[in-house]
C-alpha positions as CSV (number, residue, x, y, z in Angstrom):
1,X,-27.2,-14.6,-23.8
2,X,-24.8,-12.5,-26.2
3,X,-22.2,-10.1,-24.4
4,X,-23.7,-7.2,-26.6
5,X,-26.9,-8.0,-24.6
6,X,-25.7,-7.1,-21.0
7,X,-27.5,-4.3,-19.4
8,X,-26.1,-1.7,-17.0
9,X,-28.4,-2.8,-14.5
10,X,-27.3,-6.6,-14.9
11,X,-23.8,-5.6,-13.4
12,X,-25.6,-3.5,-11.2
13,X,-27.3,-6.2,-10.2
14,X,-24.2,-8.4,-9.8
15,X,-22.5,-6.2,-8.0
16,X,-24.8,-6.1,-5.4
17,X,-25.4,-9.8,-4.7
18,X,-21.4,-9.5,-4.7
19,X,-21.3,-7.5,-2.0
20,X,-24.5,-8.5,0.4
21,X,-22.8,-11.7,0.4
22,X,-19.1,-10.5,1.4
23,X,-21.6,-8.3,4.0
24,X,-23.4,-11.9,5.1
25,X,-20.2,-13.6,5.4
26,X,-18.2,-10.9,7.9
27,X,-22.1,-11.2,10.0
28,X,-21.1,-15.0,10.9
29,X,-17.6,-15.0,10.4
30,X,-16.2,-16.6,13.4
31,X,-19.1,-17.8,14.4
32,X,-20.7,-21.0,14.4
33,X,-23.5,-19.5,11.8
34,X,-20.4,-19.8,9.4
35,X,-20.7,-23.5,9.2
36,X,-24.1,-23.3,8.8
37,X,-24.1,-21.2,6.5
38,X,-21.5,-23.2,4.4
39,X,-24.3,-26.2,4.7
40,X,-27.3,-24.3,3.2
41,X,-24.7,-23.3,0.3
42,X,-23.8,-27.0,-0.1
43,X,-27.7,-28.2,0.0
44,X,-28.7,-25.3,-2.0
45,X,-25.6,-26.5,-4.8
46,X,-27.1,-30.2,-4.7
47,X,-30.4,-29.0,-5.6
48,X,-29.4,-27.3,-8.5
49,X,-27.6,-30.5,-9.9
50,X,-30.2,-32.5,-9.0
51,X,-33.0,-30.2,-11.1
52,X,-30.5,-30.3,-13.9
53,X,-30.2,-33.8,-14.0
54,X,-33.8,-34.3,-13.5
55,X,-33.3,-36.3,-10.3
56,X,-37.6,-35.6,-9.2
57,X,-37.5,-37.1,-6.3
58,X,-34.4,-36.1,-4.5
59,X,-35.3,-32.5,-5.9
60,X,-38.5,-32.4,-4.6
61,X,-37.7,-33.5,-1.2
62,X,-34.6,-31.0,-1.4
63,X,-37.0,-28.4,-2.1
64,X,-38.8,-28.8,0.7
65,X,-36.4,-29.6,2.8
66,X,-35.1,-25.6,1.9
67,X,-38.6,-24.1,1.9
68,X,-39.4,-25.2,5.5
69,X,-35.7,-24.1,6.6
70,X,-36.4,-21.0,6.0
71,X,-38.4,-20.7,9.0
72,X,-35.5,-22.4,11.0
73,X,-33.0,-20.3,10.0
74,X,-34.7,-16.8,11.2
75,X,-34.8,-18.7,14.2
76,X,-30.2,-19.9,13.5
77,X,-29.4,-16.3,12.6
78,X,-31.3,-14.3,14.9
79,X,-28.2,-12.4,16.4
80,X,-26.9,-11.6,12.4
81,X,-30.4,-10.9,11.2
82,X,-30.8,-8.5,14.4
83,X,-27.1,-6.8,13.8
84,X,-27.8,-6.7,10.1
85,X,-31.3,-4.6,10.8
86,X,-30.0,-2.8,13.4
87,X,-26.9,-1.1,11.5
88,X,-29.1,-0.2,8.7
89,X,-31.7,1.2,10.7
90,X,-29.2,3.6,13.3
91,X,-27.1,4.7,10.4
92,X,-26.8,8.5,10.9
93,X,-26.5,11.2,9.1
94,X,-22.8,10.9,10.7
95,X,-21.9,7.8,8.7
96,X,-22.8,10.0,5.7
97,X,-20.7,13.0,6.4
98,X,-17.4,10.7,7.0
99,X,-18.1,8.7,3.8
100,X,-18.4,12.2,2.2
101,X,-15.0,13.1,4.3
102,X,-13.3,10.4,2.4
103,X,-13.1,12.0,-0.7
104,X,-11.8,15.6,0.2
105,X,-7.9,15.8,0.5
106,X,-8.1,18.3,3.7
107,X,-6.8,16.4,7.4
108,X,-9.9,17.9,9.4
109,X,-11.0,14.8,9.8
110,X,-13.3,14.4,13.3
111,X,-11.2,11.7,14.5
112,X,-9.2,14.8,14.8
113,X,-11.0,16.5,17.2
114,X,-11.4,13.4,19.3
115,X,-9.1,13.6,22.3
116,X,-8.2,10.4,22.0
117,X,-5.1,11.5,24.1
118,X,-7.5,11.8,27.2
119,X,-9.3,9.0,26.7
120,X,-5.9,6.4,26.5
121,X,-4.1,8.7,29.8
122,X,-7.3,8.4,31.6
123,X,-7.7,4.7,30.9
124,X,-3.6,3.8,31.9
125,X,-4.0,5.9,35.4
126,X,-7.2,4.0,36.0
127,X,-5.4,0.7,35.7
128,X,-3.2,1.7,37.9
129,X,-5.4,2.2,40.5
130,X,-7.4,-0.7,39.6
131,X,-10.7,1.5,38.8
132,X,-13.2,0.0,36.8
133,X,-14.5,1.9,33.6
134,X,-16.0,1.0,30.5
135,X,-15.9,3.4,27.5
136,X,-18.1,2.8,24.1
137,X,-16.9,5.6,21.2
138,X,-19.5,5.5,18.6
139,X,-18.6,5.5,14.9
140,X,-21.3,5.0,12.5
141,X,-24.3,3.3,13.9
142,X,-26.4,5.5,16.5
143,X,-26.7,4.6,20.5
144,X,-29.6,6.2,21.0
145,X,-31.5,2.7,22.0
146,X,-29.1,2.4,24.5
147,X,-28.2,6.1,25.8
148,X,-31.9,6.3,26.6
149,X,-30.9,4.0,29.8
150,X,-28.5,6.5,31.6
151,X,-27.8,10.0,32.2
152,X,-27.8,12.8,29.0
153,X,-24.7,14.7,29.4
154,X,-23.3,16.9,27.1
155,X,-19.0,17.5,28.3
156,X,-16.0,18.1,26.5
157,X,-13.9,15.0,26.3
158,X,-10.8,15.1,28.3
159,X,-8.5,13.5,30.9
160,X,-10.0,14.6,34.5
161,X,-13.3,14.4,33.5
162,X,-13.3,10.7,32.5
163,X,-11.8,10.2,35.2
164,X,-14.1,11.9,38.0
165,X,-16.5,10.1,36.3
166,X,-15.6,6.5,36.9
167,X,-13.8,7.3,40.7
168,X,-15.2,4.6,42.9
169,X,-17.6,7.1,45.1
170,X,-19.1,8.9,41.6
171,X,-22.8,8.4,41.4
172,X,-21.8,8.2,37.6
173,X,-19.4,5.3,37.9
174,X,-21.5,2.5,37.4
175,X,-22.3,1.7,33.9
176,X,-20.6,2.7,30.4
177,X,-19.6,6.0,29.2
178,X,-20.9,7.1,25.6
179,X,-18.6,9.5,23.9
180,X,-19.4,10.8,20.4
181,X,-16.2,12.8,18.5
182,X,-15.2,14.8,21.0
183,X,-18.7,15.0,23.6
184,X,-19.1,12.5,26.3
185,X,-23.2,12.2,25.9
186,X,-24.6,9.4,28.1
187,X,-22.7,8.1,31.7
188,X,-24.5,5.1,33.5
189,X,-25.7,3.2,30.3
190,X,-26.8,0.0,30.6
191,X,-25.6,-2.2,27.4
192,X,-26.7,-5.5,26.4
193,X,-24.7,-8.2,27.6
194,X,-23.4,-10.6,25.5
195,X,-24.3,-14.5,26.5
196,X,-21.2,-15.8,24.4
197,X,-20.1,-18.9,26.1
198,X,-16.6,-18.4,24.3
199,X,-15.9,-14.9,26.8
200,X,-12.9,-16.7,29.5
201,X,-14.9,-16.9,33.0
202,X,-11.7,-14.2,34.3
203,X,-13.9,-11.3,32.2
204,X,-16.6,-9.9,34.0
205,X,-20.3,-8.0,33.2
206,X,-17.9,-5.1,31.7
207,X,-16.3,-7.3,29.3
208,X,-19.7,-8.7,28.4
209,X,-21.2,-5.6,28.1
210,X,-18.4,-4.6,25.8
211,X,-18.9,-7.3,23.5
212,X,-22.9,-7.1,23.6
213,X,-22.3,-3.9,21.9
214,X,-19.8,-4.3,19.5
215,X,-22.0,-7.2,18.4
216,X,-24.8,-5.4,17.7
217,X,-23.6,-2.0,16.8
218,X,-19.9,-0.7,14.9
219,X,-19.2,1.2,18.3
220,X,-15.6,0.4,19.8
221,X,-14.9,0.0,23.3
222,X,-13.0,0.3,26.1
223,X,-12.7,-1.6,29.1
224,X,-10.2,-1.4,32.3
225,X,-10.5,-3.7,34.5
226,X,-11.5,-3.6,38.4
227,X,-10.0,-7.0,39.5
228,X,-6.3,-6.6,37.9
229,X,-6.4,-3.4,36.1
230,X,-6.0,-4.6,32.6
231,X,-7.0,-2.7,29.7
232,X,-9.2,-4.4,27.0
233,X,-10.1,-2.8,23.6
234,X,-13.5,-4.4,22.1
235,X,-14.5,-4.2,18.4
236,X,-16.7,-6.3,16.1
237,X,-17.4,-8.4,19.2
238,X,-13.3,-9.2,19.5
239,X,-10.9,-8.6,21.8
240,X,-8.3,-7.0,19.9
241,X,-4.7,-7.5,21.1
242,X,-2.1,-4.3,21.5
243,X,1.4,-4.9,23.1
244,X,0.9,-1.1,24.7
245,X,-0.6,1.8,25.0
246,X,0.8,3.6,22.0
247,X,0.1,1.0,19.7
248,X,-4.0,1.2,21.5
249,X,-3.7,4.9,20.4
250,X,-2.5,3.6,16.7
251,X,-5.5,1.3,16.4
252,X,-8.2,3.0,17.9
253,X,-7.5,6.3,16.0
254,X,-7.5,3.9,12.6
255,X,-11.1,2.6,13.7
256,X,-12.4,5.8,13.8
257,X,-11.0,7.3,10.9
């Protein structure tokens, strides 16, 4: 094909296979789905040669051997193929308003109006007094499949609030908190809980829960431990590491930026 002869739509088109690659390969990075994935690409690669070299055989049996994978694979990626769906189904309309937000020069962004302030002092005085909380701040995908399991609540988000909430003799303390910019939504969710046999035994049904969401959803969490205090931030699954608090504040207001 002459370069005079590519279309718009071909680098359209390449474009897009660019990128729901880069998208399929942050789904199973870090998991063990990457080095299956890497294995289909290498079989896949070995077909190819083998149909230009007219190997019949070995291409035919390759063939098959991919066309009855298929069904194996839905079966391998079941967690990506679920997160994948999931965030493109529960984008909302807030995803489109911060992608929008991104192009204006003004600073009233609604990380902003999050007091994320409250949310970090709340969290260091309940380590100190060892009481148990876990926080989920949603960003773009919507929690409504999950804030269906607890309590509606519609409260301003600040320090003595949150913490109210998850004193040991609240009725609201068990469970996860759901805040969205600056509203605290849902108390007592139940979240999935994540079966990765990589979580360290120390980390309880918190910490699980915490990474069951971040899994499934782009939500970031919060966790402070009951046992020893300890505060944990969650995202993408992860356990991200912070030295303090102020560098917590740093990183959680970049992830919801």
């Amino acid at each position: 094909m002459d370069f005079l002869d590519i279309r718009i739509i071909d680098i359209v088109d390449i474009v897009v296979v660019a990128f729901l690659l880069y998208y399929i390969y942050n789904l199973v990075k870090g998991t063990v789905a990457i080095n299956i994935l890497v294995g289909i690409i290498i079989v896949v690669a070995i077909n190819i040669v083998t149909r230009l070299l007219e190997m019949e055989l070995l291409s035919k049996i390759l063939g098959e051997f991919l066309g009855v994978g298929m069904f194996a694979l839905v079966v391998v990626f079941q967690p990506e193929i679920r997160k994948f769906l999931l965030m493109l189904g529960s984008t909302n309309f807030n995803a489109r308003r911060r992608f929008l937000k991104q192009f204006k020069f003004s600073g009233n962004d609604s990380v902003l109006n999050t007091n994320l302030e409250g949310i970090i002092a709340s969290c260091k005085k309940m380590s100190a007094s060892h009481t148990g909380a876990l926080i989920v701040l949603q960003r773009n995908n919507s929690l409504d499949f999950v804030k269906n399991t607890g309590d509606a609540m519609n409260l301003e988000v600040n320090q003595p609030i949150i913490e109210s909430i998850f004193f040991k003799n609240s009725p609201l303390h068990d469970g996860a908190m759901i805040i969205e910019e600056n509203r605290i939504t849902a108390t007592r969710v139940i979240l999935p809980v994540s079966n990765d046999k990589k979580i360290p035994l120390r980390f309880g049904l918190r910490h699980r829960a915490a990474v069951g969401i971040t899994e499934k959803t782009d939500a970031v969490c919060l966790v402070v431990s009951e046992e020893n205090g300890q505060i944990s931030y969650l995202r993408d699954g992860d356990f991200v590491l912070f030295e303090n608090t102020d560098e917590l504040f740093k990183i959680l207001k970049k992830d919801l930026s």
